[in-house]
Every structure is written in C-alpha cells, then in structure tokens.
C-alpha positions as CSV (number, residue, x, y, z in Angstrom):
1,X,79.0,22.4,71.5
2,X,79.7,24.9,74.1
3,X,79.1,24.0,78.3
4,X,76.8,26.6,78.5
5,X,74.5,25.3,75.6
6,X,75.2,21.4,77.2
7,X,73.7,22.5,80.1
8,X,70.5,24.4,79.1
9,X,70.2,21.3,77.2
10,X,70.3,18.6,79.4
11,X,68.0,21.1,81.9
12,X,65.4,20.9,79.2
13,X,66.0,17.1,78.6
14,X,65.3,16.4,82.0
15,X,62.5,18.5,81.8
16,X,60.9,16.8,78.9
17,X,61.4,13.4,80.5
18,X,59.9,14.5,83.4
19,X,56.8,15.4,81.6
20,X,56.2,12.5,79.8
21,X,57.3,9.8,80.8
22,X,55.6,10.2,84.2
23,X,52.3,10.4,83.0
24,X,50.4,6.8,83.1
25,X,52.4,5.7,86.0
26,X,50.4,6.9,89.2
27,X,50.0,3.8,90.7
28,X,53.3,3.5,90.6
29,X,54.2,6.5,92.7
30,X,51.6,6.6,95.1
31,X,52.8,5.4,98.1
32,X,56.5,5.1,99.6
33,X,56.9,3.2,102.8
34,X,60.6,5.3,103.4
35,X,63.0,7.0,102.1
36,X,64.7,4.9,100.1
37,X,61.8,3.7,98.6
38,X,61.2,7.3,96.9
39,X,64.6,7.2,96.0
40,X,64.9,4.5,94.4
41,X,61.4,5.2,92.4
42,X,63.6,8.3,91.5
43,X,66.7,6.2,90.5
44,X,64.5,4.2,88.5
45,X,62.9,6.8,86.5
46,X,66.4,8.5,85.5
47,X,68.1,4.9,84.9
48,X,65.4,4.7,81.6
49,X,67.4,7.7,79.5
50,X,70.7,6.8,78.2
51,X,72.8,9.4,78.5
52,X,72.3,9.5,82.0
53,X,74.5,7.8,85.2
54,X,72.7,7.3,88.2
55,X,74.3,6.1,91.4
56,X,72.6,5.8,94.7
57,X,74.6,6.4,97.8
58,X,75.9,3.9,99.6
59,X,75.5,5.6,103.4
60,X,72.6,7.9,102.6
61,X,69.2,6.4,101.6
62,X,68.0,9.6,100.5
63,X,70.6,10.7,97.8
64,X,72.0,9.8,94.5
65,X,74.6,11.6,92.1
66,X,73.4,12.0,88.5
67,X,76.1,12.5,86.0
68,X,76.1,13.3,82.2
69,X,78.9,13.8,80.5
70,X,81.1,16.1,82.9
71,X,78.5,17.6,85.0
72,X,76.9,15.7,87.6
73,X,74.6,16.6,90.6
74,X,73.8,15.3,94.2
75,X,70.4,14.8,94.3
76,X,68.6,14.5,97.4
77,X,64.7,13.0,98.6
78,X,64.4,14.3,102.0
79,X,62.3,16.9,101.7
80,X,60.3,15.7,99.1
81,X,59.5,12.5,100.9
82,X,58.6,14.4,104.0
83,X,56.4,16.8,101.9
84,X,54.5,13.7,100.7
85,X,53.9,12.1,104.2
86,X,52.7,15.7,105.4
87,X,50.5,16.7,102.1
88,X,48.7,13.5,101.2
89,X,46.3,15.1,99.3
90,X,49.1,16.0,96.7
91,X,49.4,13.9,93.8
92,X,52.6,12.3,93.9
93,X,53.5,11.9,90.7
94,X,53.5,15.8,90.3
95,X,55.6,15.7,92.9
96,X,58.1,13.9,91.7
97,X,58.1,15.2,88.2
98,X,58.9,19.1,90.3
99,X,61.6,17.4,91.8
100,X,63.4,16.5,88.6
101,X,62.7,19.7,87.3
102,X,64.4,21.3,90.1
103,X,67.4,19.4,89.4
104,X,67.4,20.6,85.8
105,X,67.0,24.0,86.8
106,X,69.7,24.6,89.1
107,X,72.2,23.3,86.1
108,X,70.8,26.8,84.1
109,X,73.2,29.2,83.6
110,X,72.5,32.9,83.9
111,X,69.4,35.0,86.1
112,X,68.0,38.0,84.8
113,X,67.0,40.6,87.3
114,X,63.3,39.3,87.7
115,X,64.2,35.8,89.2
116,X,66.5,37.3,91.6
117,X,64.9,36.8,95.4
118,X,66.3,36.7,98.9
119,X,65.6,34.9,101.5
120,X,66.3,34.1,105.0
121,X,68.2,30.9,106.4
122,X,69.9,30.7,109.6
123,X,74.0,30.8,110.1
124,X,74.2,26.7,110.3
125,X,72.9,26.5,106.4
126,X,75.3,29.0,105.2
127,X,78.2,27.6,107.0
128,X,77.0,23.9,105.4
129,X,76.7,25.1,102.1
130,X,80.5,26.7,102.1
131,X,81.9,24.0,103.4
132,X,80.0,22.0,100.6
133,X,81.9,24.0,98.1
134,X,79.1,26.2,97.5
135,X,79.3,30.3,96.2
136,X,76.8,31.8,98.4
137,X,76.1,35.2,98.4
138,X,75.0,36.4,101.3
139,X,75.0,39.1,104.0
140,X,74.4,39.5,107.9
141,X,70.2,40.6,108.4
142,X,71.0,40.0,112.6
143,X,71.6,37.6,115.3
144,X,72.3,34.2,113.3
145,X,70.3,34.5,110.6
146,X,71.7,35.8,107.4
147,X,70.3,37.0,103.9
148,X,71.0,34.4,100.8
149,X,70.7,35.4,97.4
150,X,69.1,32.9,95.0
151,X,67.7,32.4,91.6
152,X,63.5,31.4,92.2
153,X,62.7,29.3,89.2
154,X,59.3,27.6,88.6
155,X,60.1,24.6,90.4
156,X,63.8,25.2,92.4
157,X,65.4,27.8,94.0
158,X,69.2,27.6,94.0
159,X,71.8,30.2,95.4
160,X,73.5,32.4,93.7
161,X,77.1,32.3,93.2
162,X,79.0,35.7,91.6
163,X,79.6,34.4,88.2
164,X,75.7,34.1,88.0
165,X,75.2,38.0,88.1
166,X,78.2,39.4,87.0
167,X,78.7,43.2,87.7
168,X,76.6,43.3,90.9
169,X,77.0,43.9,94.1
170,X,75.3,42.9,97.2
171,X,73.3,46.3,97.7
172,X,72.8,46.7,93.7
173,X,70.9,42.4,94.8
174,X,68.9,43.1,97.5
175,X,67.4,46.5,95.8
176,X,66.6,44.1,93.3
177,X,65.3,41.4,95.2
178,X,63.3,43.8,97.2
179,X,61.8,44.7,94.0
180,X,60.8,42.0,93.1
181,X,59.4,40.8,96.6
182,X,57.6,43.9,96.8
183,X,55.0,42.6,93.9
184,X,54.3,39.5,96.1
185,X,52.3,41.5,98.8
186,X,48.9,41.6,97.0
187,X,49.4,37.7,97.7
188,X,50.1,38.3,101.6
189,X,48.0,36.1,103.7
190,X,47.4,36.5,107.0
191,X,45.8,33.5,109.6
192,X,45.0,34.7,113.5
193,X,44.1,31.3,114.5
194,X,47.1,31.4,116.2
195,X,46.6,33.1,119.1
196,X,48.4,35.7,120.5
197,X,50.3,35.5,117.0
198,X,49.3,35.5,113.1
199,X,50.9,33.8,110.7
200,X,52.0,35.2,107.3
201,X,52.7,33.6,104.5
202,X,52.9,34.8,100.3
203,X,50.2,32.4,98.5
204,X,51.7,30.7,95.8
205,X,55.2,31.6,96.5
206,X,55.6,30.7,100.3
207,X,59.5,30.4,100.3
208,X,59.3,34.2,100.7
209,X,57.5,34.6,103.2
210,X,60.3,35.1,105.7
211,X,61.4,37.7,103.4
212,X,58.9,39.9,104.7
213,X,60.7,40.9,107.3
214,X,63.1,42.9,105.3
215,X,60.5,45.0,103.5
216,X,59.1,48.7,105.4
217,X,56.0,47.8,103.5
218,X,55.0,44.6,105.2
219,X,55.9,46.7,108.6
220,X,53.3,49.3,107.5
221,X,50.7,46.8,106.8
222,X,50.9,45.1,110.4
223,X,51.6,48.2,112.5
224,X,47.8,48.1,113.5
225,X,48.5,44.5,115.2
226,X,52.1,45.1,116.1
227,X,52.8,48.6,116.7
228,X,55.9,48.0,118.7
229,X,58.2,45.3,119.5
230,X,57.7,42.0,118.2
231,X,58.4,38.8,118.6
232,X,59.5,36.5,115.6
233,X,59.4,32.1,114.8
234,X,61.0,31.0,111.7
235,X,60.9,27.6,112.4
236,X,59.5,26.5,108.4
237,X,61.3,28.1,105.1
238,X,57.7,29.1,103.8
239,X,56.2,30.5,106.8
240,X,56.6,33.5,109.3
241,X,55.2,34.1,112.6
242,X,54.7,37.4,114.6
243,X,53.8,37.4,118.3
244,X,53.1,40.2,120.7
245,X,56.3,40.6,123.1
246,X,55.1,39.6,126.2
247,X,55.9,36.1,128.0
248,X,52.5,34.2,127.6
249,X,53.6,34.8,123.8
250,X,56.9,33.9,124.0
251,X,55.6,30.5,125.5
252,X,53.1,29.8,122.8
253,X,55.8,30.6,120.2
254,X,58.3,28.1,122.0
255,X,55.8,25.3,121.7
256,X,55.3,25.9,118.0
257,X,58.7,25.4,117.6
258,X,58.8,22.9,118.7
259,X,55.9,21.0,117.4
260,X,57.6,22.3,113.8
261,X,60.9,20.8,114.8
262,X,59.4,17.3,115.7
263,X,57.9,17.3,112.3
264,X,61.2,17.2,110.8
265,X,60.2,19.2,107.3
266,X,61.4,22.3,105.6
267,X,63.2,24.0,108.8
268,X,64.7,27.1,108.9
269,X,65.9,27.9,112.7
270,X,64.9,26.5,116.3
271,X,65.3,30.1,118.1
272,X,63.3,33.0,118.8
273,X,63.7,36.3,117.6
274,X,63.1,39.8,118.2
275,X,62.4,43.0,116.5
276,X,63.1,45.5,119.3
277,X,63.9,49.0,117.3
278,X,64.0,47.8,114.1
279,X,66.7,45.2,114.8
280,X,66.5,41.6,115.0
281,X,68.0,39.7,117.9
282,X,68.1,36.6,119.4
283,X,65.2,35.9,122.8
284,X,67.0,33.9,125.2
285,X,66.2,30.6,126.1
C-alpha cells in the first residue's frame, strides 16, 4: 500500500474511533483537575486500538508521541485543557473527540484551493516552528508579525509546507486565501462593549479573524468608525481588536493585553500595533 493511501487511512481510522468509541463515556471526561490528567484521559483513549503506540513524555505533562507504523505525531493538550477551564459550558467529550480529529487531519496529504487560508502569527511562532523542523510558508505582513499559510480543516489547521501545493507561489496563495476569506465577511461580527475599541471576530470560523486585516474590504466596512489611523491588539488567535489612536485608547488596549496574557490561552502577540498609512508597525512601549 502506498504512504499516501496509509495516511488518509489512519486519518480516517482515528476519525472513526473518535466518533465511537467516545460516545457513553461523559462521565468519564468531565472534569480534569490538570494537565496531565487530560492527557492521560487522551493516552488512555488511543492505548484501546492496536495498531497504535502511545507514549507520554517524560518532562512535559501535556504531550505524547503517537506512532503507527512509520509515521508518528507529537501531540499536545495545552490548549485544549485551557479551552476547557475557560468554556465550561462545552461538553468535553466533544472536545476531546475534535482533538483527535485534528491529529488525524494534519497527517492528510494534499489541499485543494478552497481549504487554503492565511493567517497571522507573530515572528516568535514562525521562528519555533522552523526550528521544529517545520515547512512554513510564510511572508512578512509588518513589524513582527508575519503571514502563515495553512490548510483549515473541520477540526485543525496545519501549515502549509511546499510539497502540499505544488506549483504555487506565495502571491498565486494569498490571492487564494484572500478569496476564500473574502466569503467569511457575511459572518463578521462586531461587539463595541469595549470601549473606545470593537472587537471583530468571523462567527464560526474565528481563527480568521486576524486575517481581516489583510483584506480592503473589511477596511471599507469600518471606515465609518475608523477613518484614519488605527490602533491594533492581537493578543487571541481568534480575535481582533481595533482602537481609535489616541492615548486613553492605547491604555485600554494595554490592559486587555494583558488580562489576555494572564489567561494563558490561544495567544497570538503581547504588543501593540498600528495601522498608520496603510502599514502596520509596532506602538512603543
């Protein structure tokens, strides 16, 4: 059997299990005093099929490598537990079952052009994931943050490396993944709570929502609230904040910062930005 058919697979094995044999064990999963404890539920639940290895790490309670055959992935809990403490409400069983979906889904080989997305992250995640090993690609947006190509799958979203789209360039991606970001507007929502910012976020798909600061058409839509210069926090993957640039602002955006940071969940950058004539830079401290 070829790799490529071994993979997609085991994706869909993990899949199934995930599925099935989750279901009649939510007392199970409910509650997870740590880390560890989540991780080991994990552990636990992959140990019950045969063809797969799984082996905790011995120095991080939050990860595990899972191996079948000659491929293998590092999974890891973090964010998932600190999803659960922060979304209670959630059942956690689902949760889990996304999670090993996820790891089956980043094993599939091959993205057509309407599962290709950017996103932003911030110059410390790109320089982690090379050093990792990792194919990224990638390109400067301004100050440290950087644009990352990846593959958005129902449950995962995994960079993507150049054997996964074969033939295409960066511009030839991001026209794509504009594209394709473009039809996620009709599920902008917008929240002035937050005063003298708003928050934005795309419903059902919030890992894009810092995306929308690379499209002219989100720009459009909020030039009635910020017709000039702007003031940006990215301190979440899934969220994006826009504050008027003047210093009271600049304060209040500070403090949600860090508030986000303290809450140690999904972060994407500790700094404040700027969109002074169409560019992004860095505020100083």
């Amino acid at each position: 059997m070829m790799r490529f058919e071994r993979r997609r697979l085991m994706a869909a094995g993990i899949m199934s299990f995930g599925l099935t044999w989750l279901f009649g064990r939510k007392a199970e999963a409910r509650s997870f005093s740590n880390v560890a404890a989540l991780r080991d539920h994990v552990v636990k639940l992959l140990r019950t099929q045969e063809d797969f290895k799984v082996t905790p790490d011995r120095n991080d309670p939050a990860k595990f490598q899972l191996a079948i055959d000659d491929w293998s992935v590092v999974g890891d809990v973090t964010n998932l537990f600190n999803y659960m403490k922060g979304n209670p409400q959630e059942d956690p069983d689902f949760l889990v079952r996304r999670f090993l979906n996820s790891l089956a889904e980043g094993q599939l080989e091959g993205v057509d052009d309407a599962h290709i997305v950017a996103v932003i992250r911030a110059q410390p995640y790109i320089d982690a994931a090379l050093k990792a090993g990792g194919e990224l690609l990638h390109e400067p947006l301004g100050a440290d943050l950087q644009i990352l190509y990846m593959a958005d799958r129902q449950d995962s979203m995994a960079p993507l490396s150049p054997k996964d789209v074969p033939g295409k360039d960066l511009a030839s991606l991001r026209a794509i993944a504009m594209n394709n970001e473009r039809r996620w507007l009709s599920q902008l929502v917008s929240d002035e709570s937050l005063k003298p910012g708003m928050l934005y976020y795309v419903e059902d798909n919030p890992m894009l929502s810092p995306t929308l600061l690379l499209l002219d058409d989100f720009w459009k839509m909020v030039a009635q609230r910020f017709p000039g210069d702007v003031i940006i926090a990215l301190p979440r993957k899934d969220q994006l904040f826009l504050f008027d640039d003047e210093e009271e602002a600049r304060q209040r955006a500070r403090q949600l910062i860090e508030v986000t940071f303290a809450e140690d969940y999904n972060l994407l950058s500790s700094r404040l930005y700027a969109r002074r004539n169409g560019k992004i830079t860095v505020v100083p401290d």
